[in-house]
C-alpha positions in Angstrom: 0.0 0.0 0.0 2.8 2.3 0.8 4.4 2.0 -2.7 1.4 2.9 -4.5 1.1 6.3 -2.0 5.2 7.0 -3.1 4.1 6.6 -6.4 1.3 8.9 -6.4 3.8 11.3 -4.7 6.5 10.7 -6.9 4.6 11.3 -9.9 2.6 14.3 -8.9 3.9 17.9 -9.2 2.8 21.5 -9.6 3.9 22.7 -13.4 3.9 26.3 -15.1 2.9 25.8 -18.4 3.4 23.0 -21.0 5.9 21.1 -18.7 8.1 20.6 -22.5 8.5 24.0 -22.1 9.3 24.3 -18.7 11.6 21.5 -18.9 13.4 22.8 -22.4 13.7 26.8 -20.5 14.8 24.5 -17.0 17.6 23.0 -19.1 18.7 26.6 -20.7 18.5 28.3 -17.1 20.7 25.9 -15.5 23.1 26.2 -18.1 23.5 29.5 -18.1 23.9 29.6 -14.3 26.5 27.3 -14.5 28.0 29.8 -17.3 27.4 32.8 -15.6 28.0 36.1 -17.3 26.5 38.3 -20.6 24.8 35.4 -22.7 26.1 35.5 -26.6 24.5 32.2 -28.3 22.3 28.9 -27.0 21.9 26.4 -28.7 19.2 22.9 -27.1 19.0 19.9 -28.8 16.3 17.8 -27.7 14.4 14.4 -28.5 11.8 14.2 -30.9 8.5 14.1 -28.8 9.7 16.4 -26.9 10.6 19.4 -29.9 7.1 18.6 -31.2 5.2 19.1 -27.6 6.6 22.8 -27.0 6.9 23.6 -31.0 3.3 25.4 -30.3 3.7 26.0 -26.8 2.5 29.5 -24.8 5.1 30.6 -22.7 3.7 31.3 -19.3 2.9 35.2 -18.6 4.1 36.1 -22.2 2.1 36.1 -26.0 5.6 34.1 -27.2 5.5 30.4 -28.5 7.9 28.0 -28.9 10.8 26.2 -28.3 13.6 28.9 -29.1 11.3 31.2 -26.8 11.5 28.8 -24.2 15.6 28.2 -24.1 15.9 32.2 -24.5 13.4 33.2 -21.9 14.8 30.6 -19.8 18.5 31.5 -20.1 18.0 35.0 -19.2 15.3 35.0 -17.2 14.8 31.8 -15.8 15.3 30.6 -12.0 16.4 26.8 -12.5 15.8 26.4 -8.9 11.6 26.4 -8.9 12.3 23.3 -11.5 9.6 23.3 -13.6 8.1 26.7 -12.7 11.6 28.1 -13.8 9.4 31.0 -16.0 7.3 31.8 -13.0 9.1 35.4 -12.6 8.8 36.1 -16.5 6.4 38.8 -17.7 5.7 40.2 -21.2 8.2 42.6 -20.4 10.5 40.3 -19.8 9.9 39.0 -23.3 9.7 42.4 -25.1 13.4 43.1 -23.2 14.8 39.6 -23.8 14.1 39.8 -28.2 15.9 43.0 -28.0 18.8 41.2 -26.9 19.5 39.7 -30.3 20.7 36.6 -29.0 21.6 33.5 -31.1 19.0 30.8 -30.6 18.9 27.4 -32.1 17.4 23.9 -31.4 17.8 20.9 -33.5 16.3 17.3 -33.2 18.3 14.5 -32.0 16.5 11.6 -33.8 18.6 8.5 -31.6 16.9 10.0 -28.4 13.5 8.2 -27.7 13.4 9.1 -24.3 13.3 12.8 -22.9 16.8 14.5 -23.4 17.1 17.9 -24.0 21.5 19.1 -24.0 21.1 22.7 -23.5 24.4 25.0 -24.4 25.0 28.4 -23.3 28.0 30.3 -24.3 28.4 33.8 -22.4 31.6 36.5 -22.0 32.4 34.1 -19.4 32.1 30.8 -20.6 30.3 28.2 -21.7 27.6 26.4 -19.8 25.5 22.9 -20.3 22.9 21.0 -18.9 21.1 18.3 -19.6 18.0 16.7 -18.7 16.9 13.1 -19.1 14.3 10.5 -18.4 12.1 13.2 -16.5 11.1 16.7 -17.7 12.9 18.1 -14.7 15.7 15.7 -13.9 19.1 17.6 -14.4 21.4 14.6 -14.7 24.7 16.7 -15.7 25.8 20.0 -16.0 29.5 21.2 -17.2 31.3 24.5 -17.0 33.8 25.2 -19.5 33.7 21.5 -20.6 34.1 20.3 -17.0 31.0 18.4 -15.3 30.5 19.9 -12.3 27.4 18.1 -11.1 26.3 14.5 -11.8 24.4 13.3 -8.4 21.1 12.6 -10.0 22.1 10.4 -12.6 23.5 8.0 -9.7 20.1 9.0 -7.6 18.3 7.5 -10.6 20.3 4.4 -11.2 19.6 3.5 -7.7 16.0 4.2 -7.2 14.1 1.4 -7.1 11.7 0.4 -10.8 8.2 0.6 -9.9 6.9 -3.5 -10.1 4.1 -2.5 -13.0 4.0 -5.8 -14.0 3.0 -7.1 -10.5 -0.1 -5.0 -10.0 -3.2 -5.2 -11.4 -6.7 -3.0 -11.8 -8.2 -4.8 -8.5 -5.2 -3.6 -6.5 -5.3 0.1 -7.3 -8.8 0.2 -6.5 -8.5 -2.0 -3.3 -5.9 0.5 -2.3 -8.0 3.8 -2.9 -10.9 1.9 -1.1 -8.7 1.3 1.9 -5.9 3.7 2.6 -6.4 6.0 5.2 -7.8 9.2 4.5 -4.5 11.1 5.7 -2.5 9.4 3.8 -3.8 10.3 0.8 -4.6 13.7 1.2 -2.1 15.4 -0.7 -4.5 14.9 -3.7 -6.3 17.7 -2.4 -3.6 19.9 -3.6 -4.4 18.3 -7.1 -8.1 19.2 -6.9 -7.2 22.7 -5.4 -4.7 23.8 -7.6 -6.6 22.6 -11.0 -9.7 23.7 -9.9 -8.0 27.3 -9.5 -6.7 27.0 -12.9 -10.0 26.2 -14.5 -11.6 29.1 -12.9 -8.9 31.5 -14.4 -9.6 29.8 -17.8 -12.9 30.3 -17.2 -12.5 33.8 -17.8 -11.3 33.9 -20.9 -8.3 32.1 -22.7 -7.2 29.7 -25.3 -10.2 28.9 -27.5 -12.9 29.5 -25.0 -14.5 26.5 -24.6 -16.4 27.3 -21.9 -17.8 30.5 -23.2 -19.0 28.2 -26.3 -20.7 26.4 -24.6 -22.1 28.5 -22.2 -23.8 30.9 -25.5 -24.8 27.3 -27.5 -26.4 26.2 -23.9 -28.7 29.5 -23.8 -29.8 28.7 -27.7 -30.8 25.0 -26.2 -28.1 23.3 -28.5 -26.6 22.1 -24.8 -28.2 21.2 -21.7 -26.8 21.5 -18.1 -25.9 17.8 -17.6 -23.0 16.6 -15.3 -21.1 15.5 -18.2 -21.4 19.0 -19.9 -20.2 20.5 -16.5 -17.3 18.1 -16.5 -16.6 18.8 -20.4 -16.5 22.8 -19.0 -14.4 22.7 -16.0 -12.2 20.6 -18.0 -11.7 22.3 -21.0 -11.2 25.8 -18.9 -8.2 24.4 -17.1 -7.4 23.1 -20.2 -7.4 26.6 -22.0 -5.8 28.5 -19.0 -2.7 26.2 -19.6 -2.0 26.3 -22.9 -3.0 30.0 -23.4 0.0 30.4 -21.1 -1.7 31.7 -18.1 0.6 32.6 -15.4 -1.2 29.6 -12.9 0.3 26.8 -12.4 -1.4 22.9 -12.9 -0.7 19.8 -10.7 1.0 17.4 -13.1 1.0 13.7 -13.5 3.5 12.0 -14.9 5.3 15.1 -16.4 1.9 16.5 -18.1 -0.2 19.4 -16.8 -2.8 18.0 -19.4 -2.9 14.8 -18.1 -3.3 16.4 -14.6 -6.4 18.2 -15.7 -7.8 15.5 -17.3 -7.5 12.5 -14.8 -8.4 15.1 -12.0 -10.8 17.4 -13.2 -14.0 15.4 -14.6 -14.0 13.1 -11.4 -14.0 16.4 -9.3 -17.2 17.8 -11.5 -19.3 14.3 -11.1 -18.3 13.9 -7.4 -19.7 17.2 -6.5 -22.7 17.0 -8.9 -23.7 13.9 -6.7 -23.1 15.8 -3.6 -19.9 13.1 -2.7 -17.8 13.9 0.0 -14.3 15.2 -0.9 -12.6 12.4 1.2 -14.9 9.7 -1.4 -13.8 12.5 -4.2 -10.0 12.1 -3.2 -10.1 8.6 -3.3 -11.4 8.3 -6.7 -8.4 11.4 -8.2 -5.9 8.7 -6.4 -7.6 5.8 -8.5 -7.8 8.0 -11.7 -3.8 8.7 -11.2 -2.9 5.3 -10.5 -4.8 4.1 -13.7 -3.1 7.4 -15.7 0.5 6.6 -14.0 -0.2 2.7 -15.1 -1.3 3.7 -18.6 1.6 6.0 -19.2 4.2 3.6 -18.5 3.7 1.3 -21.0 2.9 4.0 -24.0 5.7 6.3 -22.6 5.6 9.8 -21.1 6.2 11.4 -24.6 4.4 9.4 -27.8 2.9 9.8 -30.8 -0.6 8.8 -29.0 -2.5 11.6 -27.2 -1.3 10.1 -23.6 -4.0 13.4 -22.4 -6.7 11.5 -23.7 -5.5 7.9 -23.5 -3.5 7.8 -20.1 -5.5 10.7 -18.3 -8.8 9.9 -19.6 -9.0 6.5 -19.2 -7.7 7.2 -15.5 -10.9 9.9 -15.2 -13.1 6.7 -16.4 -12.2 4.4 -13.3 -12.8 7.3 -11.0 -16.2 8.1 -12.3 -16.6 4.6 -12.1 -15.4 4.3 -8.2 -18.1 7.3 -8.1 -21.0 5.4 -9.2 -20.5 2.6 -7.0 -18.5 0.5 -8.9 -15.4 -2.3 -8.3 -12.4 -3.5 -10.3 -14.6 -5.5 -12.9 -16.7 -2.1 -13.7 -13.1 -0.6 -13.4 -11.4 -3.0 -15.9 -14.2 -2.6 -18.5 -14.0 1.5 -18.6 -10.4 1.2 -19.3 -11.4 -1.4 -22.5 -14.0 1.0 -23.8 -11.5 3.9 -24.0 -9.2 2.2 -25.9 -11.4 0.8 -27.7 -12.7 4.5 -28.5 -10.1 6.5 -28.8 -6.8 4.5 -29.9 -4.9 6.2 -32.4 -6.0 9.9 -31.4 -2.4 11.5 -32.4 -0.7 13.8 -30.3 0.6 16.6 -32.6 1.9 18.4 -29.6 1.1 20.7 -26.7 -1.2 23.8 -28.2 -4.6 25.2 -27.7 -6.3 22.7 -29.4 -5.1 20.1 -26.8 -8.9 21.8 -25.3 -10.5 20.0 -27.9 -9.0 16.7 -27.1 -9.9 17.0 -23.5 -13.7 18.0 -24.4 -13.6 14.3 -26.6 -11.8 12.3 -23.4 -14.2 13.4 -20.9 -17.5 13.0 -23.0 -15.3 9.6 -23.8 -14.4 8.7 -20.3 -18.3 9.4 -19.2 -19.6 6.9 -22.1 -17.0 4.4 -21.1 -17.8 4.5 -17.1 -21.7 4.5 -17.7 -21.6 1.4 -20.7 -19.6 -0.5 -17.6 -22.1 0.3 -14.5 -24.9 -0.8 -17.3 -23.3 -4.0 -17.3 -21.5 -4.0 -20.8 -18.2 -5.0 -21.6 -16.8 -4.8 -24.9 -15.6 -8.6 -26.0 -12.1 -9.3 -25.5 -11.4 -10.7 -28.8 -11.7 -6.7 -30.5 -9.5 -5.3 -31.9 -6.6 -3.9 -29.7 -8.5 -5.2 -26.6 -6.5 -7.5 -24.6 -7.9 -10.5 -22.2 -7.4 -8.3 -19.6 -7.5 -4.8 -19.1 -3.9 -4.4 -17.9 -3.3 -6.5 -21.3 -5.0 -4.0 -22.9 -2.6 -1.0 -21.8 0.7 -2.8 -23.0 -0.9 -3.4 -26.3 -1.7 0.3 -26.3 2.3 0.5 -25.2 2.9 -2.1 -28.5 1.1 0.4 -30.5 2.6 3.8 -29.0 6.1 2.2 -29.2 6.4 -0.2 -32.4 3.1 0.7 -34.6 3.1 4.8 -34.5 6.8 5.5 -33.8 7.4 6.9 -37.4 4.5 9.2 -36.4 6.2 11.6 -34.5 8.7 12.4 -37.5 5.6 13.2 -39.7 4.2 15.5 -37.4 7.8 16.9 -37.1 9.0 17.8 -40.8 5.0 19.0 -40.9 6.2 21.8 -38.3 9.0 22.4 -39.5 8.0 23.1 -42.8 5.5 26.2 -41.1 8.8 27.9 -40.2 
């Protein structure tokens, strides 16, 4: 029981932004600390999945885009000790001040990286200054000064952590756990709710492509009604917007992703509340929809050519709103089967605003897939990508993230790079 709460913990964190952009500006920042002086040139190169998530990125508190805004506003701006929120100081002045500056910024692909890596490279009056990052959007395994590596403890943190036994656990335990852990130890999720829920009434205001306002002027016309999957579809898609507008609010994370944060929190907090739930039965069912999203993600990967938003955090807010309606680890099992059974092969053409319009398809998903389980219905096992079991099921969708769309992602890539 313990190991699934330090994996909950592990894998949760607050994030500013697209975390790809938070991690490619963490990577720049730390460089140029380690540089020190009047920046001249940078210069990131970074793995595929991870160029293509912040090629369309809002940077946090600015109007700029990008992955070359990222590395620049990180470098000069940046405090590479807040980790992820390493752009939380930055304003638009910041930026206006910053592209005056003329510096040299480039970023190139490095196609033999499948895993996260960005290799940031600061040259100043001073010096020169690297960084890299690997495995985790915020783990700084190296960083050199003048050519000489002048930190390396985390990569011998990592090598001795021990591997999470995925393989071991299955649907039943995660939701025998969130039925029985005690209440306190657990209730760190509440920062989850809290601090998404805060984002999503910032979006609601007005950002990204106003999804809420949509459907808020279609509901008055009596195209809508005010259902509890509509109110799910709204709080979702406002935290949604907020973040990848580039609002200066932070999102709790899950597994690296704001988005997936959002979406495996978010529409299990709506239908909770709608059925007047108490937040300690609300908590338990966030923990259940991170395990599941945790569980997903490892076998598809934390950066793929899948939408991991949809897949990994939606199929996670399907077992909570199943936990929610009374359900057990068969009801469970069944929800994840109908998601992939529904949405495999959504791509993932990177973090941008119309991320929002993936989120508005994985909840009304995720709702349709929890309610076809409590009615009793489970899609045969003999379909398609369906495995017998459901935790077959996610390392076929892991077969078909890793082996079937991996020439995906360098598609989407030269696609983007051909805009520029």
């Amino acid at each position: 029981m313990r190991e699934l709460t330090a994996l909950l913990k592990k894998e949760i964190s607050p994030a500013l932004g697209v975390t790809e952009v938070g991690a490619i500006a963490l990577a720049s920042a730390r460089a140029a600390a380690a540089a020190e002086g009047n920046i001249r040139k940078i210069h990131v190169e970074m793995n595929g999945g991870m160029y293509k998530n912040a090629f369309s990125c809002a940077i946090p508190g600015t109007k700029e885009l990008g992955c070359e805004m990222a590395a620049l506003l990180g470098a000069v701006c940046g405090d590479w000790t807040l980790g992820l929120e390493c752009l939380k100081p930055v304003t638009e002045a910041d930026a206006d001040r910053v592209k005056a500056m003329g510096i040299d910024v480039t970023t190139a692909v490095d196609k033999s990286k499948e895993e996260i890596y960005i290799l940031a490279e600061v040259e100043t009056d001073k010096g020169t200054g690297k960084a890299l990052i690997e495995a985790k959007h915020s783990n700084i395994t190296k960083v050199w000064k003048d050519g000489e590596v002048i930190f390396e403890g985390e990569t011998k943190a990592a090598e001795a952590e021990k591997p999470f036994p995925f393989d071991t656990v299955t649907v039943a335990d995660f939701v025998d756990y969130v039925k029985t852990v005690p209440a306190e130890e657990i209730a760190f999720v509440q920062d989850m709710i809290d601090m998404n829920c805060a984002l999503s009434a910032e979006g609601a205001k007005g950002a990204g492509l106003s999804i809420g306002a949509t459907l808020d002027a279609f509901r008055a016309k009596g195209v809508l009604g005010d259902d509890m999957i509509s109110r799910a579809q709204h709080l979702t898609t406002a935290a949604m917007d907020a973040r990848l507008a580039g609002l200066p609010f932070p999102a709790m994370s899950i597994v690296g992703s704001g988005s997936h944060g959002i979406l495996c929190s978010m529409p299990v907090v709506s239908y909770g509340r709608s059925i007047g739930a108490d937040e300690d039965t609300i908590r338990r069912a966030v923990a259940l929809s991170g395990l599941i999203t945790i569980y997903s993600k490892h076998y598809t990967g934390r950066l793929s050519a899948l939408c991991g938003c949809v897949l990994g955090g939606g199929s996670g807010a399907a077992a909570g709103i199943v936990l929610l309606m009374g359900g057990g680890a068969a009801e469970v099992a069944a929800a994840m089967d109908h998601m992939a059974a529904n949405l495999t092969g959504m791509i993932c053409d990177g973090g941008s605003t119309g991320c929002a319009l993936k989120a508005y398809a994985g909840v009304h998903a995720a709702f349709l897939s929890a309610m076809l389980a409590m009615n009793g219905t489970a899609i045969p096992h003999n379909f398609g990508v369906i495995g017998s079991t459901a935790e077959q099921t996610a390392k076929n969708l892991g077969r078909i993230s890793m082996e079937g769309m991996a020439p995906m992602d360098s598609t989407i890539i030269s696609v983007m790079q051909e805009k520029r």
